[in-house]
VOZABA-867489 format. One record per residue: x, y, z of N, C-alpha, C, O in turn; residue number from 1. Coordinates in Angstrom, 3 decimals. Layout:
residues N
> n.xx:n.yy:n.zz:ca.xx:ca.yy:ca.zz:c.xx:c.yy:c.zz:o.xx:o.yy:o.zz:resi
> X:Y:Z:X:Y:Z:X:Y:Z:X:Y:Z:NUM
...
END
This chain:
residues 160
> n.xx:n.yy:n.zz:ca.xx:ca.yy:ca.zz:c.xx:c.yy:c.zz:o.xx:o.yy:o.zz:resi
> 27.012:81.113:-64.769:25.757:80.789:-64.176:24.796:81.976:-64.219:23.672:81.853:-64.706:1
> 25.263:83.181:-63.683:24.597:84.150:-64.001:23.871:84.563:-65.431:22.820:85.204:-65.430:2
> 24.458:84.180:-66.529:24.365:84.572:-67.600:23.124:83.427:-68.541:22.494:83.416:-69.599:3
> 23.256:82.900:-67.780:22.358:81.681:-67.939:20.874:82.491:-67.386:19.954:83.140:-67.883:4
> 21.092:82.238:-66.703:19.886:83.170:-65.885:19.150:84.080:-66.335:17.928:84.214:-66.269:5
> 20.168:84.893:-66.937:19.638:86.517:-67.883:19.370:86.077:-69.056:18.944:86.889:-69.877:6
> 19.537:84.778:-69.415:19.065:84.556:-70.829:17.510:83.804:-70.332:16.456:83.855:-70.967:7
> 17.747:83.134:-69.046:16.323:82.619:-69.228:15.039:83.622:-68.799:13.861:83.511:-69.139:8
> 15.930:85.069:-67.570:14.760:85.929:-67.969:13.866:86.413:-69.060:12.697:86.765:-69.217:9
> 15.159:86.236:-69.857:14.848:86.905:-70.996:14.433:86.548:-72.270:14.206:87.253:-73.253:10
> 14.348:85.005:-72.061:13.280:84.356:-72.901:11.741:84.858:-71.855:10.829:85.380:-72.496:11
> 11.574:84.707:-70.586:10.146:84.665:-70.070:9.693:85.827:-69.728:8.832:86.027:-68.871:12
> 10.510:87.016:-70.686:9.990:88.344:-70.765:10.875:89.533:-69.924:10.540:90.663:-69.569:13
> 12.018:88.861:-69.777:12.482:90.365:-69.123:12.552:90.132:-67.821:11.819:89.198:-67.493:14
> 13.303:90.742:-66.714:13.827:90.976:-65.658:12.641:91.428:-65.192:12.569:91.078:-64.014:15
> 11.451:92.165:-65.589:10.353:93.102:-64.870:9.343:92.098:-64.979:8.289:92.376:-64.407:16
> 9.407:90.894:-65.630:8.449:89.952:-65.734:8.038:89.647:-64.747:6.912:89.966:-64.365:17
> 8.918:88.895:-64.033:9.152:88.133:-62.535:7.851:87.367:-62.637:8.186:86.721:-63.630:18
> 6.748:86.979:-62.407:5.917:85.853:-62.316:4.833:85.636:-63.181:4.307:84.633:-63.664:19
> 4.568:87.298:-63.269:3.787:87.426:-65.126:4.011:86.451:-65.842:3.175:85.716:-66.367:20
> 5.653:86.365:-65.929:6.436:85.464:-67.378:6.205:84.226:-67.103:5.841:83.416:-67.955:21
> 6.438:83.884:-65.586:6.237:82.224:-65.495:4.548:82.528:-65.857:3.987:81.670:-66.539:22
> 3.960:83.409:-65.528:2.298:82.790:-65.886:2.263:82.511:-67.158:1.634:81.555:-67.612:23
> 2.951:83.338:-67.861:2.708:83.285:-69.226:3.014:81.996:-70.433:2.591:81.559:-71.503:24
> 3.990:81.790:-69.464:4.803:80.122:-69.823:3.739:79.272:-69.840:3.320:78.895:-70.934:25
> 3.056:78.780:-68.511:1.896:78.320:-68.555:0.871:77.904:-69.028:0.465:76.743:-68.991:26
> 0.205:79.128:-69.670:-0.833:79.750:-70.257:-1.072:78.705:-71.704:0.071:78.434:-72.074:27
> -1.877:78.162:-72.457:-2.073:77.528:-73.540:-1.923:79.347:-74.251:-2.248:80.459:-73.834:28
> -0.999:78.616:-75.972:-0.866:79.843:-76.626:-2.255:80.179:-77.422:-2.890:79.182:-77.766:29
> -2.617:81.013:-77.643:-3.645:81.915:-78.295:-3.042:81.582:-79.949:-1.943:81.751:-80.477:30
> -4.629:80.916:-80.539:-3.846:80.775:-82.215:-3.965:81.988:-82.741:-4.144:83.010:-82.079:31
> -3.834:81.903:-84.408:-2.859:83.129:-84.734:-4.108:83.533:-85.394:-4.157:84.755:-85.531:32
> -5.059:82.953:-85.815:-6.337:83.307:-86.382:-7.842:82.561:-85.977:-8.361:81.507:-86.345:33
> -8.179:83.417:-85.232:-9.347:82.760:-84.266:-10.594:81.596:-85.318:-11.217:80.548:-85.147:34
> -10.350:82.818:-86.596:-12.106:82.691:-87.253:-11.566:81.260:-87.951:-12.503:80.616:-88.421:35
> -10.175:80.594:-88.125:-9.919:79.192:-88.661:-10.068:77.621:-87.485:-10.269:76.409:-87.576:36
> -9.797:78.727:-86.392:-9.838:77.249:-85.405:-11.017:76.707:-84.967:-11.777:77.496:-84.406:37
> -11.506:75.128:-85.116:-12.812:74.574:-85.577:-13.380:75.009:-84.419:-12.623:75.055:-83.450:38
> -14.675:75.388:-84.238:-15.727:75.517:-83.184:-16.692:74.420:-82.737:-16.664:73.626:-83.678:39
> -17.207:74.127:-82.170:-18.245:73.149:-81.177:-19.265:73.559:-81.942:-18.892:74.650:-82.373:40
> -20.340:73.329:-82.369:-21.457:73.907:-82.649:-22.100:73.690:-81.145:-22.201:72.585:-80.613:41
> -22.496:74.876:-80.580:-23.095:74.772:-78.640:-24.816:74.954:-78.739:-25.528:75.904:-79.063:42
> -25.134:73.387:-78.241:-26.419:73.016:-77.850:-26.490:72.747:-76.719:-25.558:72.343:-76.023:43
> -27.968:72.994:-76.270:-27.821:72.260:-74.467:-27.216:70.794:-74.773:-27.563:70.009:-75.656:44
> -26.112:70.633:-73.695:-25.804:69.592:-73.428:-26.948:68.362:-72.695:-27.589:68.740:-71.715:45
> -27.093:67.363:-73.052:-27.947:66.606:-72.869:-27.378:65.485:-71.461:-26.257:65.002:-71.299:46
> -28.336:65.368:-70.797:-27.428:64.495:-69.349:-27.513:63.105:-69.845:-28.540:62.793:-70.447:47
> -26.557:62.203:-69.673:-26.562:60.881:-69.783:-27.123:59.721:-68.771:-26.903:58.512:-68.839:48
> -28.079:60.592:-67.609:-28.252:59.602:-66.953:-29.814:59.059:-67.245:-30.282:57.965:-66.929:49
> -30.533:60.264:-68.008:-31.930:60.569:-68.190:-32.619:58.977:-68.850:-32.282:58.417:-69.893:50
> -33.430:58.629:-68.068:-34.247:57.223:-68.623:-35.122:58.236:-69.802:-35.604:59.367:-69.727:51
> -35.039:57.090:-71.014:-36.321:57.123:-71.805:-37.721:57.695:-71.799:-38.231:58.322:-72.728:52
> -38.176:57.457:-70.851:-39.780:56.988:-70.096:-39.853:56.073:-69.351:-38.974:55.259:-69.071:53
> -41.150:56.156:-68.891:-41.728:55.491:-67.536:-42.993:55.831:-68.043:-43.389:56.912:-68.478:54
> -43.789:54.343:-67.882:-45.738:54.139:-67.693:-46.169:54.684:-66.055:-46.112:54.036:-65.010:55
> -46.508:55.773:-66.223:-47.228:56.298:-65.055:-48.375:54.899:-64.841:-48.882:54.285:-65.780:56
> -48.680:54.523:-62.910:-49.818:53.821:-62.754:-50.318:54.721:-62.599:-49.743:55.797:-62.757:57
> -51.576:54.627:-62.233:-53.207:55.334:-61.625:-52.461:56.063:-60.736:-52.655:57.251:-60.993:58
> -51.757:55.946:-59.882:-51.692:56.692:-58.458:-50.434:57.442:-59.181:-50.610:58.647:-58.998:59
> -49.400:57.253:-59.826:-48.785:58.070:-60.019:-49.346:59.166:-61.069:-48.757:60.237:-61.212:60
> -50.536:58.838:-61.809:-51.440:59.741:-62.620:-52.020:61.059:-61.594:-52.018:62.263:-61.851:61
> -52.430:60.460:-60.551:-53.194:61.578:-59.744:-51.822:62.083:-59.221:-51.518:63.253:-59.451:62
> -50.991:61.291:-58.546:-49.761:62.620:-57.807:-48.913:63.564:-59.168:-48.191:64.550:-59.016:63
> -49.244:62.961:-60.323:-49.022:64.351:-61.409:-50.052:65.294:-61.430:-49.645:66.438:-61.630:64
> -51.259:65.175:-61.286:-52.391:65.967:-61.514:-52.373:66.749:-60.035:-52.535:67.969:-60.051:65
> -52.178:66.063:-58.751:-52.252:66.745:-57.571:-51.000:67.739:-57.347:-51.111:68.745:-56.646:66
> -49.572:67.312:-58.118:-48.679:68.551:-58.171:-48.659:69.722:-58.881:-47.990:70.747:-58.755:67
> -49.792:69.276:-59.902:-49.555:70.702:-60.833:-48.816:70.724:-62.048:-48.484:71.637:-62.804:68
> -48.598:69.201:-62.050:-47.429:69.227:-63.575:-48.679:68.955:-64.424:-48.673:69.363:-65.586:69
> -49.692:68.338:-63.973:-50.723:68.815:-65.520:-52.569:68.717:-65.091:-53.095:67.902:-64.333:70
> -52.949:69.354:-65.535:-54.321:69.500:-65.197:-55.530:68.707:-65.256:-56.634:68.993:-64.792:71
> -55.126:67.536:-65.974:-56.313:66.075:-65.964:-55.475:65.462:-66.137:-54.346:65.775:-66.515:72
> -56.054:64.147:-65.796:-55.151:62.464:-66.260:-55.427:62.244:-67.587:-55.140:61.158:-68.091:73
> -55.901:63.048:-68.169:-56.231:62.923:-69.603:-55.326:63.385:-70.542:-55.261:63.066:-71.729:74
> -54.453:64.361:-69.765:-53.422:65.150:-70.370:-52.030:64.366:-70.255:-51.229:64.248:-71.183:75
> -51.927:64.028:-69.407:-50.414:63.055:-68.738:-50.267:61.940:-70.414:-51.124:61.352:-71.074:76
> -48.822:62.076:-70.564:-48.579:61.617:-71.738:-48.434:59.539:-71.907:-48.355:59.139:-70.746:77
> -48.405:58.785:-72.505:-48.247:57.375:-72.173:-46.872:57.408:-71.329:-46.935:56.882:-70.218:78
> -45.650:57.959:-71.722:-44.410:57.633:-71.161:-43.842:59.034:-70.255:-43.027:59.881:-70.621:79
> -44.274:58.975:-69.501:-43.478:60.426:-68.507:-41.669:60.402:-68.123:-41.355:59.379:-67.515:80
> -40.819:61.109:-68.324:-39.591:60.918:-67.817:-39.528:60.840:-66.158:-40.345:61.364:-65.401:81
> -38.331:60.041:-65.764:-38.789:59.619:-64.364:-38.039:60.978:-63.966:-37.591:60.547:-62.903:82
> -37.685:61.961:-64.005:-37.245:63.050:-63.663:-38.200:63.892:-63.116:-38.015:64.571:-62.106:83
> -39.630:63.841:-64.034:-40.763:64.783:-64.138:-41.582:63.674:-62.973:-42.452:64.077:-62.201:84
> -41.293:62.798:-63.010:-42.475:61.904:-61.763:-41.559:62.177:-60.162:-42.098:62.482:-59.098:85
> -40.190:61.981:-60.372:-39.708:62.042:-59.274:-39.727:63.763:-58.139:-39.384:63.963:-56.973:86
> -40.316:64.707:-59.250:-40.048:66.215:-58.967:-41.658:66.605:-58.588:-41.942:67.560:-57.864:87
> -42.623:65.738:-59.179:-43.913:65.711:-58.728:-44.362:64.843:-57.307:-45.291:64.964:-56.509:88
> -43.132:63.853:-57.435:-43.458:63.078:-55.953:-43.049:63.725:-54.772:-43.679:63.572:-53.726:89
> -41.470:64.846:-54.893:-40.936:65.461:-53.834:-42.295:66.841:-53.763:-42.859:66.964:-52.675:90
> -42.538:67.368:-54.411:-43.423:68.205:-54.466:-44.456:67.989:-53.375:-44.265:68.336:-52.209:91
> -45.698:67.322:-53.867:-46.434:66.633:-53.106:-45.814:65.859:-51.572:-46.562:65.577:-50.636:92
> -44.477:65.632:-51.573:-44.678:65.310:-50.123:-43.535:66.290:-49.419:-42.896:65.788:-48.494:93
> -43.284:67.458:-49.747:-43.458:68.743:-49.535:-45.141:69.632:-48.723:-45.508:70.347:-47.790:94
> -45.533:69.038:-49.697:-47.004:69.429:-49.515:-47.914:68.556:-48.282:-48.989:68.963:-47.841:95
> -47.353:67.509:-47.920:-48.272:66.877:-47.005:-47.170:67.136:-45.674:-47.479:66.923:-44.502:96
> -46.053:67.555:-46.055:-45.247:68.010:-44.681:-46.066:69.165:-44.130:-46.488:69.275:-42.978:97
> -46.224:70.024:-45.163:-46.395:71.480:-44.963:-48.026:71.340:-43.581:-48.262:72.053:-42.607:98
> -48.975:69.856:-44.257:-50.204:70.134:-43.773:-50.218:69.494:-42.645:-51.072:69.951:-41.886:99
> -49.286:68.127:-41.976:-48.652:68.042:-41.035:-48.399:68.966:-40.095:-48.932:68.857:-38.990:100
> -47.576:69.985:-40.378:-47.163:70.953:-39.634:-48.159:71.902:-39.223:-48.069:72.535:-38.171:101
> -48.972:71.995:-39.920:-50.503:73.008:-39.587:-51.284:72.261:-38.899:-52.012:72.811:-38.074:102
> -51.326:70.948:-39.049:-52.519:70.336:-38.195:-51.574:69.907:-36.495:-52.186:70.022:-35.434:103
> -50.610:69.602:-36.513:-49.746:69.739:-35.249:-49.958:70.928:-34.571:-50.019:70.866:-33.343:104
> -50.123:72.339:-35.301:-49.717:73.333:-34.650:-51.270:73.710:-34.254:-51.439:74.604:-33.425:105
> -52.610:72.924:-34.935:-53.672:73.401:-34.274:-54.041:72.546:-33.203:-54.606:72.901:-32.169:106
> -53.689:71.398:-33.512:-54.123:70.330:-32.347:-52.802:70.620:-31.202:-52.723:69.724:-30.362:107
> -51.913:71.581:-31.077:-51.566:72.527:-30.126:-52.371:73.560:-29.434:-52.638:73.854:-28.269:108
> -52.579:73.884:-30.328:-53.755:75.386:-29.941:-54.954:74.684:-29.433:-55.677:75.380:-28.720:109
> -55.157:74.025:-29.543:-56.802:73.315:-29.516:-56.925:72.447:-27.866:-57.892:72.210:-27.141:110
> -55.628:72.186:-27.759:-54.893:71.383:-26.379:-54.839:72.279:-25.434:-55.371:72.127:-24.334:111
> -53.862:73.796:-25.966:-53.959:74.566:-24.968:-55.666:75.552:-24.315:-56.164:75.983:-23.275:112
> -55.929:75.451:-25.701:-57.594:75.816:-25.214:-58.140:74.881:-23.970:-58.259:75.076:-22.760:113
> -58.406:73.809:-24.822:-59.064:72.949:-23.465:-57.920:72.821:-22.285:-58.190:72.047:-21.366:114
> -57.036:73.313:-22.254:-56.465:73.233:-20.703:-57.022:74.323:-20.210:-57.655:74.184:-19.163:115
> -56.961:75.280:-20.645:-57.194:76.521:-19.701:-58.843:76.672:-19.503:-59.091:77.609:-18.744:116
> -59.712:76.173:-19.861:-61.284:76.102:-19.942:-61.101:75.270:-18.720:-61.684:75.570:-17.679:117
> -60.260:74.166:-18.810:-60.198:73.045:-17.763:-59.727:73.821:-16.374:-59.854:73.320:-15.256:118
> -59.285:74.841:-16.578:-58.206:75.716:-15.134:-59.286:76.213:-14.695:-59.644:76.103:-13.523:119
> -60.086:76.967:-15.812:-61.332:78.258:-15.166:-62.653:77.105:-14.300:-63.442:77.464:-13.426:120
> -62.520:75.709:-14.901:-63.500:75.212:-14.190:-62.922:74.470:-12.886:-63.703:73.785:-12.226:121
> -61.700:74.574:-12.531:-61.102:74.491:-11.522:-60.201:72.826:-11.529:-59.368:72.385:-10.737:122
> -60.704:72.320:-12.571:-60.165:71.050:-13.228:-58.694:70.889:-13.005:-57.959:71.572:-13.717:123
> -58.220:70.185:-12.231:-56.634:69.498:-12.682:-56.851:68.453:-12.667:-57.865:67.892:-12.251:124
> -55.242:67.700:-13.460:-55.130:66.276:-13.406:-54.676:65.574:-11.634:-55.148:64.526:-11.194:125
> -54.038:66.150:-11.151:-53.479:66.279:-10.026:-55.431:66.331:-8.894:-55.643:65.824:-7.793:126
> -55.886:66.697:-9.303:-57.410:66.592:-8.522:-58.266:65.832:-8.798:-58.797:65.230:-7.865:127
> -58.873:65.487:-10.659:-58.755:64.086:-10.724:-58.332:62.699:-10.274:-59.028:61.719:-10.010:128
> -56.648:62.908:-10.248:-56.184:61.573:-9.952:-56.578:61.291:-8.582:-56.648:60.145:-8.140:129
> -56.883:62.534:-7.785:-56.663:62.131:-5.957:-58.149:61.925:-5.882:-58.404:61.334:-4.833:130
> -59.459:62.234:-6.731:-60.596:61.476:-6.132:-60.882:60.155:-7.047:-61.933:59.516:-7.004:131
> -59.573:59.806:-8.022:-60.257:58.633:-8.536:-58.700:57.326:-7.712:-58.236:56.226:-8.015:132
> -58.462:58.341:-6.649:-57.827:56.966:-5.972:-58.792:56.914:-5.086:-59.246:55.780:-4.928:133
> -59.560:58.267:-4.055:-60.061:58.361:-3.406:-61.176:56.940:-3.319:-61.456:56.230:-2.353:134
> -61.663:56.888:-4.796:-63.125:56.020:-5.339:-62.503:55.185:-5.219:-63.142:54.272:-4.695:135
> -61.138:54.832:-5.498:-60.535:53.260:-5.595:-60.576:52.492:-4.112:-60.816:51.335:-3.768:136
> -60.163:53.917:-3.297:-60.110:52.991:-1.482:-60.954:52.765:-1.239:-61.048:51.647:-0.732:137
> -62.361:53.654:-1.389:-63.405:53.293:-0.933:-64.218:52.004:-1.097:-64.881:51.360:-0.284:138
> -63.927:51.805:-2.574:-64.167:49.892:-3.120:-63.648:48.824:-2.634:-64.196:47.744:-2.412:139
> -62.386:49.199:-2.442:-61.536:48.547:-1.463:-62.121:48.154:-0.254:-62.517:47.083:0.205:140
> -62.063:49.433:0.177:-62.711:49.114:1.816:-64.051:48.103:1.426:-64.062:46.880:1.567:141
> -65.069:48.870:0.946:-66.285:48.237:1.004:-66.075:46.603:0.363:-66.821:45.760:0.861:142
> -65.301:46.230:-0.487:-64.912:44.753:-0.801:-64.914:44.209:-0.096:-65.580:43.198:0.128:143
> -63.781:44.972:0.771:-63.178:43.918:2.468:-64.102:43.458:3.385:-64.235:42.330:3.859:144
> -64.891:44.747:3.626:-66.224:44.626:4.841:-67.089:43.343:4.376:-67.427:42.418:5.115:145
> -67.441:43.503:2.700:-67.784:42.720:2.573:-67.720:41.229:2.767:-68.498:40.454:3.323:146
> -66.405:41.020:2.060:-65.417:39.795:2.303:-65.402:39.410:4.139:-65.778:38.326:4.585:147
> -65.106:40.068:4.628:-65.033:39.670:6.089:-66.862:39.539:6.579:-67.141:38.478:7.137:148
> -67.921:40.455:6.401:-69.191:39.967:6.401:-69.461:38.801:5.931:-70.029:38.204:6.845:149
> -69.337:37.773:4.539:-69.444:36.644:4.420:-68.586:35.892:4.869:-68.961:34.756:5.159:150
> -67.046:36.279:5.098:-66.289:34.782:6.160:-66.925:34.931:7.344:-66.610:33.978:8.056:151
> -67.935:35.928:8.100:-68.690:35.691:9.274:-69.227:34.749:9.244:-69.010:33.722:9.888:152
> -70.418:35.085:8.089:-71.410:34.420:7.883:-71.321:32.779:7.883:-72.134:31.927:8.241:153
> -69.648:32.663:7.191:-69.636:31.042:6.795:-68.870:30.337:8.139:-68.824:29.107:8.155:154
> -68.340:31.001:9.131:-68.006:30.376:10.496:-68.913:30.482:11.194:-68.963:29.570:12.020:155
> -69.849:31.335:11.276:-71.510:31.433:12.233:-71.917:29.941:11.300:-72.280:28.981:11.981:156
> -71.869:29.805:10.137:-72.776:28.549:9.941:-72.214:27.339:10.269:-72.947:26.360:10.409:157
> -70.939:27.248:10.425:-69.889:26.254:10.967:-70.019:25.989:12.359:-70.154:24.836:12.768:158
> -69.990:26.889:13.047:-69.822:26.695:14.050:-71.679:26.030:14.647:-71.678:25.333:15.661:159
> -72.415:26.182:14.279:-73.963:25.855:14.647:-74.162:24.042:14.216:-75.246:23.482:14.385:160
END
């Protein structure tokens, strides 16, 4: 059994091999003359999922011209790849995030302005609300007076 063993070290390189040899086992062999074994001729590989073309409409004419993929609608070709429309559409709504986010952040600023103009003139909502209940009782009341002034009026005429 042993001897078995020392022969199979010693096909996989020797006793000092130890895992080298199994790598080496492994390994696809290296041919014996490089410049005979056939080569690939290497071009960009081409993707298989790529459509033909696509007829840009009108609106997809301007969101090419508004991204920057070309400088008039005059230039945009009859058939665009939908790769080049789909990279002009993320673009552009990239671009209307971006102006989103600027007009949020002024109509912030613009909010906090008029609050504090509203503080220096002594303005709260909390002081508002208490004289426009204030105005509400007072209608109230004066409704009622009223209301009870004409049910006077219509039992004074009843009663005569």
């Amino acid at each position: 059994p042993m001897c078995c063993r020392s022969r199979a070290l010693a096909e996989l390189g020797g006793r000092s091999g130890g895992l080298a040899g199994l790598r080496r086992m492994c390994s696809k062999p290296q041919p014996e003359n490089p410049e005979a074994s056939p080569v690939a001729p290497t071009h960009a590989p081409r993707p298989g999922f790529k459509l033909p073309g696509y007829r840009p409409s009108p609106m997809d004419q301007r969101i090419l011209v508004w991204s920057g993929r070309y400088k008039t609608p005059d230039q945009i070709p009859d058939l665009v790849s939908f790769e080049t429309l789909d990279a002009a559409r993320n673009k552009l709504r990239v671009k209307a995030c971006y102006g989103m986010i600027v007009i949020t952040i002024l109509a912030c600023l613009i909010t906090v302005i008029m609050g504090k103009r509203a503080a220096g003139r002594n303005e709260s909502l909390t002081a508002l609300n208490m004289e426009k209940k204030a105005r509400w009782r007072e209608e109230a009341k004066i409704a009622r007076e009223e209301e009870a002034a004409a049910g006077a009026v219509v039992l004074a005429e009843k009663s005569q």
